[in-house]
Each structure stands twice: as structure tokens, then as C-alpha cells.
C-alpha positions as CSV (number, residue, x, y, z in Angstrom):
1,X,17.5,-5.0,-13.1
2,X,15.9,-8.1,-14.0
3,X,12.6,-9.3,-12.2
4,X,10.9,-12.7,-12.2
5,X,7.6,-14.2,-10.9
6,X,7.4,-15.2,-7.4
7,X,6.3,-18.6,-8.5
8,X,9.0,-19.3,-11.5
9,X,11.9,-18.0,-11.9
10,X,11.3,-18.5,-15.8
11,X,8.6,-16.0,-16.2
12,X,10.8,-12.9,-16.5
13,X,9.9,-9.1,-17.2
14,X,12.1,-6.0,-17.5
15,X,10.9,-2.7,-15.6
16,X,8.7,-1.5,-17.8
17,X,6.6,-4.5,-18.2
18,X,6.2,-4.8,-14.3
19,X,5.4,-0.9,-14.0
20,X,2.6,-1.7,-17.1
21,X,1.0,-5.0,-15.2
22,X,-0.5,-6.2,-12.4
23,X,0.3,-10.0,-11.9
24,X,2.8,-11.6,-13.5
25,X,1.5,-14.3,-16.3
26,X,1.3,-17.1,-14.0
27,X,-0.3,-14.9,-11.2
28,X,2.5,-14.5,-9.1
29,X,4.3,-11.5,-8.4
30,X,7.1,-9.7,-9.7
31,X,10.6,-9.6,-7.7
32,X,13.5,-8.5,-8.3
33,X,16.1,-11.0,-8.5
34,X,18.7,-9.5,-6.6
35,X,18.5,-6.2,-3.8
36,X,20.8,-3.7,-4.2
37,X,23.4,-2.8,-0.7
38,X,24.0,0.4,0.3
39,X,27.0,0.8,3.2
40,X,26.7,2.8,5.9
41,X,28.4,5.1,4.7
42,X,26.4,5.6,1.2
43,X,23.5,5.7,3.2
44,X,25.0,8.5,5.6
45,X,25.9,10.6,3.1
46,X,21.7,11.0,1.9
47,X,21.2,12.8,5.0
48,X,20.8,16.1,4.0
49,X,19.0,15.0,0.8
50,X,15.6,16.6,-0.6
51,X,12.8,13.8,-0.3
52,X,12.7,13.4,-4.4
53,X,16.6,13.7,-4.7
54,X,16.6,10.2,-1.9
55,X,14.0,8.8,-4.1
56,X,16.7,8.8,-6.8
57,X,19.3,7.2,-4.7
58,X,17.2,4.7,-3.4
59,X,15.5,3.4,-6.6
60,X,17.1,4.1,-9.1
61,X,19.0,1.0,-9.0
62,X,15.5,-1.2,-9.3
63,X,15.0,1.2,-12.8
64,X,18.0,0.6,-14.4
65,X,18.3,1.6,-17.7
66,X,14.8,1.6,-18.4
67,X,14.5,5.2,-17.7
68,X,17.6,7.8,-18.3
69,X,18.3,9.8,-15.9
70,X,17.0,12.7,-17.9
71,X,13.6,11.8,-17.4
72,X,13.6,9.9,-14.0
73,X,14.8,12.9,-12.2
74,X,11.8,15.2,-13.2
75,X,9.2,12.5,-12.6
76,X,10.3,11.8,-9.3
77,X,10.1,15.4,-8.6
78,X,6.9,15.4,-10.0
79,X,5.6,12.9,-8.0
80,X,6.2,14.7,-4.7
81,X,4.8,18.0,-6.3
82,X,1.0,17.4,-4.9
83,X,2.4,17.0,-1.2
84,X,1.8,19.7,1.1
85,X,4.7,19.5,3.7
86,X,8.3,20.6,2.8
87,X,9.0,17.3,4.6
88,X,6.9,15.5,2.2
89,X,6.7,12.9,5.5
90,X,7.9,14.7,8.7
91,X,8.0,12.8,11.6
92,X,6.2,13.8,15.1
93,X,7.4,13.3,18.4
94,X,4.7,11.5,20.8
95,X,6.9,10.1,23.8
96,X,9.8,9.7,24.7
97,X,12.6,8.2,21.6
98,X,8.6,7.5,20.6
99,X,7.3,9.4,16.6
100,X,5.1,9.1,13.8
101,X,6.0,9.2,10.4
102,X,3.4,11.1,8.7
103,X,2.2,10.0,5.7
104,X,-1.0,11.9,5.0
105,X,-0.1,15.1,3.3
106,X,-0.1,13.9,0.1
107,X,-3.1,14.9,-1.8
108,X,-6.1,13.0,-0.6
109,X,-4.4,12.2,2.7
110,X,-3.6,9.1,3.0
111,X,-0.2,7.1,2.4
112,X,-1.8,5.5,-0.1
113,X,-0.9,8.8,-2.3
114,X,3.1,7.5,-2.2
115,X,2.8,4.6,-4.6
116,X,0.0,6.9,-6.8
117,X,1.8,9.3,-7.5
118,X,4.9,7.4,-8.3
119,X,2.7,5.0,-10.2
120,X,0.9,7.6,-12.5
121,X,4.4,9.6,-13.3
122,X,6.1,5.8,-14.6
123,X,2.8,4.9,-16.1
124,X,2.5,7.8,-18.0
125,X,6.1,8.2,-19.4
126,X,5.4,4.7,-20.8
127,X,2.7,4.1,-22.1
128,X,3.4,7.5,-24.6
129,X,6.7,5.9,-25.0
130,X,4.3,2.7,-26.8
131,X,2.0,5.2,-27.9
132,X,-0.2,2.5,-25.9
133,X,-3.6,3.3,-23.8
134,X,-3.9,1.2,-20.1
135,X,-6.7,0.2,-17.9
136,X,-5.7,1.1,-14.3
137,X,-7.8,-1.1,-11.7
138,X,-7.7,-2.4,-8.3
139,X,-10.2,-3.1,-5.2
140,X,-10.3,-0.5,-2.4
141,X,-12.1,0.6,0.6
142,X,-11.6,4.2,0.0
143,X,-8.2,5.5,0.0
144,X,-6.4,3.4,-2.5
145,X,-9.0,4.2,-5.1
146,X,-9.4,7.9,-4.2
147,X,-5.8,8.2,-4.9
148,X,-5.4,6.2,-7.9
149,X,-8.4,8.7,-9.2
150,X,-6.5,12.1,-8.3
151,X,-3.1,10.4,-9.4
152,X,-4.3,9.4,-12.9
153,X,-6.5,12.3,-13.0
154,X,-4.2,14.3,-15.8
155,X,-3.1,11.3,-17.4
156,X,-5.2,11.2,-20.8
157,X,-3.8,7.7,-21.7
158,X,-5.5,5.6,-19.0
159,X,-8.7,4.7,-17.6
160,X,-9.3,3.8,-14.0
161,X,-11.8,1.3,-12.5
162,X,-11.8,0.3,-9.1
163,X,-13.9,-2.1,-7.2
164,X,-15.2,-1.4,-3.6
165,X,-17.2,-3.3,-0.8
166,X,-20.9,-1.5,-0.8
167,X,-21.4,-1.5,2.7
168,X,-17.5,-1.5,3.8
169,X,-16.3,2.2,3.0
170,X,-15.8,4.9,5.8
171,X,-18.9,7.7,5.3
172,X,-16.1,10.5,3.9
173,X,-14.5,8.3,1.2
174,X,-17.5,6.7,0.4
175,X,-19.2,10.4,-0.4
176,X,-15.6,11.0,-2.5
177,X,-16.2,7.9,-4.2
178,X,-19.5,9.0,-4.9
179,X,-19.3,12.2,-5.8
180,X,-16.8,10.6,-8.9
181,X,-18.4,11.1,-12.5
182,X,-16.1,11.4,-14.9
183,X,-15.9,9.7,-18.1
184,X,-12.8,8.3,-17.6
185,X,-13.2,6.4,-14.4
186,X,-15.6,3.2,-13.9
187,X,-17.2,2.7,-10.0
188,X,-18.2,-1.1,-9.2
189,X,-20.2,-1.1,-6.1
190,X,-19.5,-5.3,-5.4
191,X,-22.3,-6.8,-2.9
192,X,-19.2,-8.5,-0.9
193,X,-16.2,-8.0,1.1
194,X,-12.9,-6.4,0.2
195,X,-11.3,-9.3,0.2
196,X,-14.2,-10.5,-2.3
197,X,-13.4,-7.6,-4.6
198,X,-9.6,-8.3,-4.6
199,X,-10.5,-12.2,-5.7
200,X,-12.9,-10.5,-8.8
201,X,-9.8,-7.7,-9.9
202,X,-7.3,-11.0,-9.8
203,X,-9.9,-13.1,-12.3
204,X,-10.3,-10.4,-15.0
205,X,-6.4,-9.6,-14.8
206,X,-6.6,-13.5,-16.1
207,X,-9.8,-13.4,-18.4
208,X,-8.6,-9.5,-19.6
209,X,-11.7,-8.9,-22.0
210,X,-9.5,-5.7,-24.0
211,X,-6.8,-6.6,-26.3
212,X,-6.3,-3.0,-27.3
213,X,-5.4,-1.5,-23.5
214,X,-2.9,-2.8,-21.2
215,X,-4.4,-3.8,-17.6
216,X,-2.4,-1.8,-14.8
217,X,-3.3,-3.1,-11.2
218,X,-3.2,-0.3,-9.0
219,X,-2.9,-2.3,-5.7
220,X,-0.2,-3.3,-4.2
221,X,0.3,-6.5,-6.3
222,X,2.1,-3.9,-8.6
223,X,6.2,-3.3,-7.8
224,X,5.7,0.1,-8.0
225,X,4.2,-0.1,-4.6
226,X,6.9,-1.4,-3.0
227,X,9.2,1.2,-4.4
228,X,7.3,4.0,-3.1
229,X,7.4,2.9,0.6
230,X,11.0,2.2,0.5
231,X,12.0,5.8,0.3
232,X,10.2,7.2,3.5
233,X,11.7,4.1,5.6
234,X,15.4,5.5,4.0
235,X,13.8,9.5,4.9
236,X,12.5,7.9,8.6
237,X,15.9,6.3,9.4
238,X,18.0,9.7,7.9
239,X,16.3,11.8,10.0
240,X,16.2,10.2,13.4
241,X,20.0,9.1,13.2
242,X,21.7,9.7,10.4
243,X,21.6,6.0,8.7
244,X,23.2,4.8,11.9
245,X,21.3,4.4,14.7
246,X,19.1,1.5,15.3
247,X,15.7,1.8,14.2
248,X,12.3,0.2,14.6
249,X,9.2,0.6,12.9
250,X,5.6,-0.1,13.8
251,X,3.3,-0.4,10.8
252,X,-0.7,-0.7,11.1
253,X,-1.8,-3.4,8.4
254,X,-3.8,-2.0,5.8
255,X,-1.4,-3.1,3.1
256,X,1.5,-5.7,3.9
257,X,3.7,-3.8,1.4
258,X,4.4,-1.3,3.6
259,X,5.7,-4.5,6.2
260,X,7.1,-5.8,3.1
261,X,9.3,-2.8,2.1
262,X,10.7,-2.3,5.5
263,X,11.9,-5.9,5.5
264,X,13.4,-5.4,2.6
265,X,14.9,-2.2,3.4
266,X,16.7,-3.5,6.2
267,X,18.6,-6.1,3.7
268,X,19.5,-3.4,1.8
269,X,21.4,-2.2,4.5
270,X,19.0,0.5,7.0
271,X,19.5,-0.5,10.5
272,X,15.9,-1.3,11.5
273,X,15.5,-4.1,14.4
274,X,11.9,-4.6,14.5
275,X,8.9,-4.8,12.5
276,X,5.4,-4.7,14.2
277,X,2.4,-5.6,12.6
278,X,-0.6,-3.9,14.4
279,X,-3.9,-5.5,13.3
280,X,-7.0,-4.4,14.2
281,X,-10.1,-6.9,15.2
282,X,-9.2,-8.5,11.6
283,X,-5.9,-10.4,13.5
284,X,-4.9,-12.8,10.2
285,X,-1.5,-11.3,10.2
286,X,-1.1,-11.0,13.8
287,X,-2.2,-14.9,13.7
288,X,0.1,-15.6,11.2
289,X,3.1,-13.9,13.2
290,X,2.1,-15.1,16.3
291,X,1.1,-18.8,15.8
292,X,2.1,-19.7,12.0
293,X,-1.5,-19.7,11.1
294,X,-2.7,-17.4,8.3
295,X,-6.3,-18.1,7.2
296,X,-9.1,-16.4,5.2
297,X,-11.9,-14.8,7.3
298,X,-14.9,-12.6,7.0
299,X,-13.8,-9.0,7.4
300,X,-15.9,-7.6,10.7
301,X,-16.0,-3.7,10.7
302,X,-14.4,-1.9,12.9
303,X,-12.8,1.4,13.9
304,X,-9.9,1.2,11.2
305,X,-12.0,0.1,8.1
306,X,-8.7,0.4,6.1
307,X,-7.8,-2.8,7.6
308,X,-10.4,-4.7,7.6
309,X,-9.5,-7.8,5.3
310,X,-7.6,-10.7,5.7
311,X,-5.7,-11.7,2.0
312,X,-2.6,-9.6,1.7
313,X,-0.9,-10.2,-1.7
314,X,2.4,-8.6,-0.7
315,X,2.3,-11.6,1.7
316,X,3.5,-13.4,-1.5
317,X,6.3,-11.8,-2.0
318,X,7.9,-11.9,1.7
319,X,7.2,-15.6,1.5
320,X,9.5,-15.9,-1.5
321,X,12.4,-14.4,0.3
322,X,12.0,-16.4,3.0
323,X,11.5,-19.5,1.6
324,X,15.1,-19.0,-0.3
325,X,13.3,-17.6,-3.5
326,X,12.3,-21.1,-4.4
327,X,9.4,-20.5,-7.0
328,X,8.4,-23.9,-6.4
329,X,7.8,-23.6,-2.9
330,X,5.8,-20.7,-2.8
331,X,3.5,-21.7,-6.0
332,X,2.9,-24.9,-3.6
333,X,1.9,-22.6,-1.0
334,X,-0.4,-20.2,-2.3
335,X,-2.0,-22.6,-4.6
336,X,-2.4,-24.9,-0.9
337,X,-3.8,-21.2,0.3
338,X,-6.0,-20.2,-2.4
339,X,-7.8,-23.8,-2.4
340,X,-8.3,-24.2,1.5
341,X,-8.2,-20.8,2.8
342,X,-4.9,-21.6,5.1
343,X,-1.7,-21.5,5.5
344,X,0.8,-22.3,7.4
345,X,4.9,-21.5,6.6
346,X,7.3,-24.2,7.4
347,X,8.7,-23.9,10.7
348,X,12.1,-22.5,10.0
349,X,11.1,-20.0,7.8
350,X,8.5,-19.0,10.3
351,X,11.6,-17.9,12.8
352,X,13.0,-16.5,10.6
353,X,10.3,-13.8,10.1
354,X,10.0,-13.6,13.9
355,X,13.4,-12.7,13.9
356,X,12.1,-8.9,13.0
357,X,8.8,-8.8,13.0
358,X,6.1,-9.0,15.9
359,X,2.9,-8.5,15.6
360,X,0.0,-7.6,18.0
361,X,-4.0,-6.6,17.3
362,X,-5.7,-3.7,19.1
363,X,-9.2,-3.6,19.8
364,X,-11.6,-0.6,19.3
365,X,-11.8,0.3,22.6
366,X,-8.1,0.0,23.0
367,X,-7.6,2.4,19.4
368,X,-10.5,4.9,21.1
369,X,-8.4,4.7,24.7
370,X,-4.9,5.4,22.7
371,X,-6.4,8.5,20.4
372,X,-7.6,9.8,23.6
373,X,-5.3,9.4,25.9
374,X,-2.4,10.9,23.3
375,X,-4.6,13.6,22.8
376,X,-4.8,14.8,26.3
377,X,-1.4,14.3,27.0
378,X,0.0,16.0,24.0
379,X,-2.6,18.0,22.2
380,X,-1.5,15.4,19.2
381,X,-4.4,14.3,17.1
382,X,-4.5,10.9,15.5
383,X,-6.8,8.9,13.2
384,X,-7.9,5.4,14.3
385,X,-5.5,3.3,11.5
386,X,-2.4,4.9,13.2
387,X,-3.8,4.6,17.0
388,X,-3.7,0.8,16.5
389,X,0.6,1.1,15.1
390,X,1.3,3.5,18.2
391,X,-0.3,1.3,20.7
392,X,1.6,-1.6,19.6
393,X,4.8,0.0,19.4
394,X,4.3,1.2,22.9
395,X,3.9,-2.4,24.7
396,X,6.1,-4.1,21.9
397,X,9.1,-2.9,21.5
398,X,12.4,-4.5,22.0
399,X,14.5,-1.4,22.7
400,X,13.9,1.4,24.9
401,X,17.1,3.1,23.3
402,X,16.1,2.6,19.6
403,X,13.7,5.2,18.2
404,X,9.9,3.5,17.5
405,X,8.7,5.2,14.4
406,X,4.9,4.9,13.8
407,X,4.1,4.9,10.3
408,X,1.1,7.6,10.6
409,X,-1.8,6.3,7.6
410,X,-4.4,8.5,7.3
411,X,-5.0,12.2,8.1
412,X,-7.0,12.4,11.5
413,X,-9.8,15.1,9.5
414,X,-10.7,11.8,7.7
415,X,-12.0,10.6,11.2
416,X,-13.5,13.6,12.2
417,X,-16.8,12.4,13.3
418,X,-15.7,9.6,15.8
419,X,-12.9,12.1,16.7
420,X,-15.8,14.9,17.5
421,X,-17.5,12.0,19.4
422,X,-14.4,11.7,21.6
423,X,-14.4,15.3,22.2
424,X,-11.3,16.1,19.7
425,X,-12.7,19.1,17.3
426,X,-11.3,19.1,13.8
427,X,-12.5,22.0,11.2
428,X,-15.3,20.3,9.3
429,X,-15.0,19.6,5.8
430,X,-17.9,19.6,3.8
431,X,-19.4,17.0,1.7
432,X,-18.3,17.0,-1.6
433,X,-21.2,17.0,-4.1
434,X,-22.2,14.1,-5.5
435,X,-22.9,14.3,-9.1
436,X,-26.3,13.1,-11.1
437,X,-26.2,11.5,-14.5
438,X,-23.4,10.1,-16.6
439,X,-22.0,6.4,-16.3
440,X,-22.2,6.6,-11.7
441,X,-21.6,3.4,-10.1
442,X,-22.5,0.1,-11.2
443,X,-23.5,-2.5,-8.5
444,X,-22.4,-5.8,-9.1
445,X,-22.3,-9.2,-7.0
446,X,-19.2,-10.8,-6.0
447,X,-19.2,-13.4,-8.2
448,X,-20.1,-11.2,-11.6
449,X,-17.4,-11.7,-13.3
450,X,-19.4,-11.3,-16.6
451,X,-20.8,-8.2,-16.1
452,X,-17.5,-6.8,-14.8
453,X,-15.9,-7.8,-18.2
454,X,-18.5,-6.4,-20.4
455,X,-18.8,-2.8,-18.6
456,X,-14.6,-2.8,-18.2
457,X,-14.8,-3.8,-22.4
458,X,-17.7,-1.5,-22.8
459,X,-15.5,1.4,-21.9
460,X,-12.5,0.7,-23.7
461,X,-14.3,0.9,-26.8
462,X,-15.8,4.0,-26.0
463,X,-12.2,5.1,-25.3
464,X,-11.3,3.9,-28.8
């Protein structure tokens, strides 16, 4: 499989070069030129498959030869060994031909644990293959980083840093992020936005201060990503008819790749009709989908602080499909985007999108009005991220007759304190500790480049 940038078609990598980076050199993103197809009846005959033994269907043809099948097989097993459902992601019934797809019983419970866990096994294999060390880094608002930390956490050839908002993580993950001191994983506390964060981990991907480690984004800019969310749309669509039946999906945006692997997943021959984008108060996407406006705002909290941020890099790389894979086009685009701050698609490619995907944002009061109401009406417990995907699949779907599937984000216990506020009792998990001493958390402004080079440098050499 060959794979080129999003914005020139000459900047080309193999596999293993886009599993070991996080932009491609002229800060686009890696694609693959061509999708594989899968018939109906290929896909029919994965129905009785174990979760890992789809994964190896389903991805195998993006790997290639870059792994033998030798060694893929055991590290996708491997990399559904830290889940705690058979199911790995077993799907709930919530109304009628209505169902979540839960993807929280991964290890710190969140989906964000899919693309980790693939990510550390392909990582790992490697970077001992170079006999090479790797900086893994990324901006999160809790999850993302949590599970890059327990992902990576056996992994002696890597390093993690991640970048968070210091006044824009949920109480829970921001006590996990806290309670973080290990030698091997550097905390930047950054006085801005998520968004704000995402800009800083793009710049030192460009000004990389270490010559002697490899820079790994652990975001969704990376391909690996996208691979990981492909297989539960395959698992979703298997389960609820078999690879025939049509199928839609409502997806709450706290990462576009998840939109963007469903897209994708229907060209490579699943049956899904619809795509909605649920936003929360943080509508970009929902703007975007809705008028053909997509513009950079300040993040406002809310209810679903996964979600609140407005640049979505996987963006890039649905854009590039759209618009023909013209590299061109889209370096136009985003370079038009990154100076102004807006964006708008031409027209035709626009309808094209809308062709799938719909889009709608809930409200806090509307995502405290769904979580209760499902709760009384079914006993079923949801957190706020995947009340905003239910309620939009509820008022917008196309077809009563095609199964909705909610993908569910983040386990409800995450949420337990505005869940205890709404009169939904969850066991109480303590605190973890937070530890004293050793490297902590460095707090840094959103424009600190510097400092973030010389810490991120700082470490490597102590690695060395």
C-alpha cells in the first residue's frame, strides 16, 4: 500500500514511516492512495469472526507487506488484550431498531483506547525493528492522553508528552493526569485552549528539536487512527445484519476521524446510509455541514468537554477525497484556513458530503434531558459525549427501518458526579493519588514554543 500527503501527491511514505510520524513533511496528512473493496459477500462471511481476527481482515490490506502475517496476527490480538468485554465493543439496545456501540471498555474507558492500543503494538514492533527510540506526543483534554500513557506504558522505547488546556479538563482526567509521574512521560499544562495546544504540537512536529528520536503524533493526524475505528464500524454493521442490511451511524464529534473512518468505510463497501455529526455547543462541524461554513472559534465549556474545540485535522483528509484527491486543491484550502480562520468547500463538493452526512448540535440542557429521560425509561446509563450522538440520531435519521447505531465515547462512571446530580448513582471511584516530586507538570503559555522545545530536548537526552 502506498500512501501520499494530502497536499502532494509527491510526498510519498510506505507504512511504516506513516505508523512512525505525525504529519507528513509538508504538514499534510497521510492517505492512502487507493481503498481497498470488499463484496458483500467477503464482508458476509466476517460474521462470525473474533473482534482481533476482523481487525486482520479489515486492515490488513492498508499494512501490506510491511508486517508478515507472523507478527500482525499476535499484535492485533494484543491490542484487544486490555479490553474487558468479550465483545470488545457490544452494542446496546435503547429503542426501537435504535443501539449504542460501546466503546469504553478498553482500559481507561474511552474509545480513545482503539487507536492506542493499535498504535503502541505497530509502534513498538518498529521502532525495535530500527533499533530506533520515538517521542510520542499529542494535545488532549483528558482521554486521548490518558490512553496514549497506559498504551505506551510497557513500551521501553518511547517517551510520551502530551499537551492539555489548564483550565479545560473534566475533574476525573484531570486528577489521572495529575496523578502521572513517571520518568518517561512529560505533562505541559498550556495557558490556552485545546485547539491552542493542537497549533503548539503541529509547530514542534516542524521545528523537531531531537535528531536522535523519531516524533510519533499520537492524535488523530496519525493513520493509525483511522485504522482503528474502521474495524468497530465493520464489528457494528456484522452484528446488526450480517454486512447486508442498511446501516446508519451517529457519531458525537470529539475526533472527526471517527466521521472520517465511517465515510470511508462505506466506500469500501459497508452499507451505511448516514452519517450524523452531533456537536455540542462548539457547532463548527455542524456549521460546516449545515451551511458550508467551518470557522475557528473559542472553545466555550460545556457538558461534553471532549468536544469542545473547533480544528479537526481529520477534516483534511475527508476534504481530499472529496475534492477528487487533488493535492493542489486542498493545500489551497487549508493554507486559505489556517491564515483566516475560515473555510468554506466549493459547492459541489459540499453536496457531495451532504449526500451522507448530517449534522445537528445539542445543547446542555438537551444532553441533561436525553441522559435522563433514557435513564428512566430504560435503566440505561449514559455519559454526556454519547447523550449528544443519541439525541441526534433520534430526530435525524432518514430511515425508520435501518438500524441507528450510536457510537457510545466514554464510560458513564467518568461522569459520575453530574450523573449523581441527576439522580443516576454510579459506584464511586476514588481519586487516584497524586504524586509529589519528580519532573510533575510544566505550565507553559500558548505561544511557548521555546520552552516546549527545550523541556521535549531536555528529556531525550536524559533518555540517551
Amino acid at each position: 500500500m502506498r500512501y501520499v500527503s494530502t497536499r502532494n501527491w509527491a510526498v510519498e511514505a510506505d507504512f511504516e514511516k506513516v505508523v512512525l510520524s505525525g504529519l507528513a513533511d509538508d504538514g499534510g496528512l497521510y492517505v492512502p492512495v487507493e481503498l481497498p473493496h470488499f463484496s458483500p459477500q467477503d464482508i458476509a462471511n466476517w460474521s462470525t469472526l473474533a473482534y482481533d481476527e476482523l481487525a486482520w481482515r479489515v486492515l490488513q490490506p492498508f499494512i501490506g507487506e510491511a508486517i508478515a502475517e507472523a507478527d500482525l496476527r499476535p499484535l492485533l490480538k494484543a491490542a484487544c488484550r486490555g479490553f474487558s468485554h468479550r465483545a470488545i465493543a457490544p452494542l446496546h439496545q435503547v429503542d426501537r431498531n435504535e443501539w449504542v456501540l460501546e466503546l469504553f471498555h478498553g482500559p481507561t474507558g474511552s474509545s480513545k483506547d482503539f487507536a492506542a492500543q493499535l498504535q503502541a503494538q505497530l509502534v513498538q514492533h518498529f521502532l525495535r525493528k530500527r533499533q530506533r527510540r520515538a517521542v510520542v506526543l499529542g494535545a488532549t483534554n483528558g482521554d486521548t492522553g490518558l490512553a496514549a500513557i497506559e498504551a505506551f506504558k510497557h513500551c521501553a522505547e518511547v517517551d510520551v508528552v502530551l499537551l492539555y488546556p489548564q483550565t479545560g479538563v473534566a475533574p476525573q482526567q484531570w486528577q489521572q493526569l495529575q496523578a502521572v509521574n513517571r520518568p518517561a512521560v512529560q505533562r505541559f499544562a498550556v495557558n490556552g485552549s485545546f485547539d491552542q495546544c493542537q497549533t503548539l504540537v503541529s509547530q514542534l512536529f516542524q521545528q523537531w528539536p531531537c535528531a536522535d528520536a523519531l516524533a510519533v503524533s499520537f492524535n488523530s493526524s496519525n493513520w493509525v487512527s483511522v485504522l482503528a475505528q474502521l474495524v468497530f464500524y465493520f464489528h457494528a454493521v456484522l452484528q446488526l445484519g450480517g454486512g447486508q442490511r442498511p446501516i446508519g451511524f451517529s457519531v458525537p464529534a470529539a475526533s472527526f476521524a471517527q466521521v472520517y473512518a465511517g465515510y470511508i468505510a462505506q466506500k469500501m463497501g459497508l452499507p451505511i446510509t448516514q452519517i450524523i455529526v452531533a456537536t455540542n455547543q462548539n457547532d463548527a462541524l455542524h456549521q460546516l455541514f449545515l451551511k458550508n461554513h467551518y470557522g475557528r472559534s473559542q472553545a466555550n465549556k460545556t457538558l461534553s468537554p471532549a468536544m469542545d474545540l473547533s480544528i479537526f485535522s481529520n477534516l483534511e483528509r475527508l476534504l481530499w477525497a472529496l475534492y477528487g484527491r487533488d493535492g493542489q486543491a486542498v493545500s489551497a484550502l487549508m493554507a486559505g484556513f489556517e491564515a483566516s480562520g475560515d473555510m468554506r468547500m466549493a459547492n459541489e463538493c459540499w453536496l457531495q458530503a451532504r449526500m451522507i452526512i448530517d449534522s445537528y448540535a445539542v445543547s446542555d440542557a438537551e444532553t441533561v434531558q436525553e441522559i435522563s429521560a433514557l435513564y428512566r425509561d430504560t435503566g440505561y446509563v449514559i455519559d454526556p459525549h454519547t447523550a449528544t450522538g443519541v439525541l441526534a440520531a433520534r430526530l435525524y435519521r432518514r430511515s425508520l427501518v435501518a438500524p441507528m447505531v450510536t457510537l457510545g465515547e466514554i464510560a458513564p462512571g467518568k461522569s459520575a458526579q453530574l450523573l449523581g446530580e441527576l439522580g443516576i448513582v454510579l459506584p464511586v471511584v476514588p481519586a487516584p493519588r497524586v504524586e509529589q516530586g519528580g519532573d510533575g507538570e510544566c505550565r507553559i503559555e500558548a505561544d511557548d514554543l521555546h520552552t516546549l522545545e527545550q523541556r521535549v530536548g531536555a528529556l531525550q537526552r536524559e533518555a540517551r
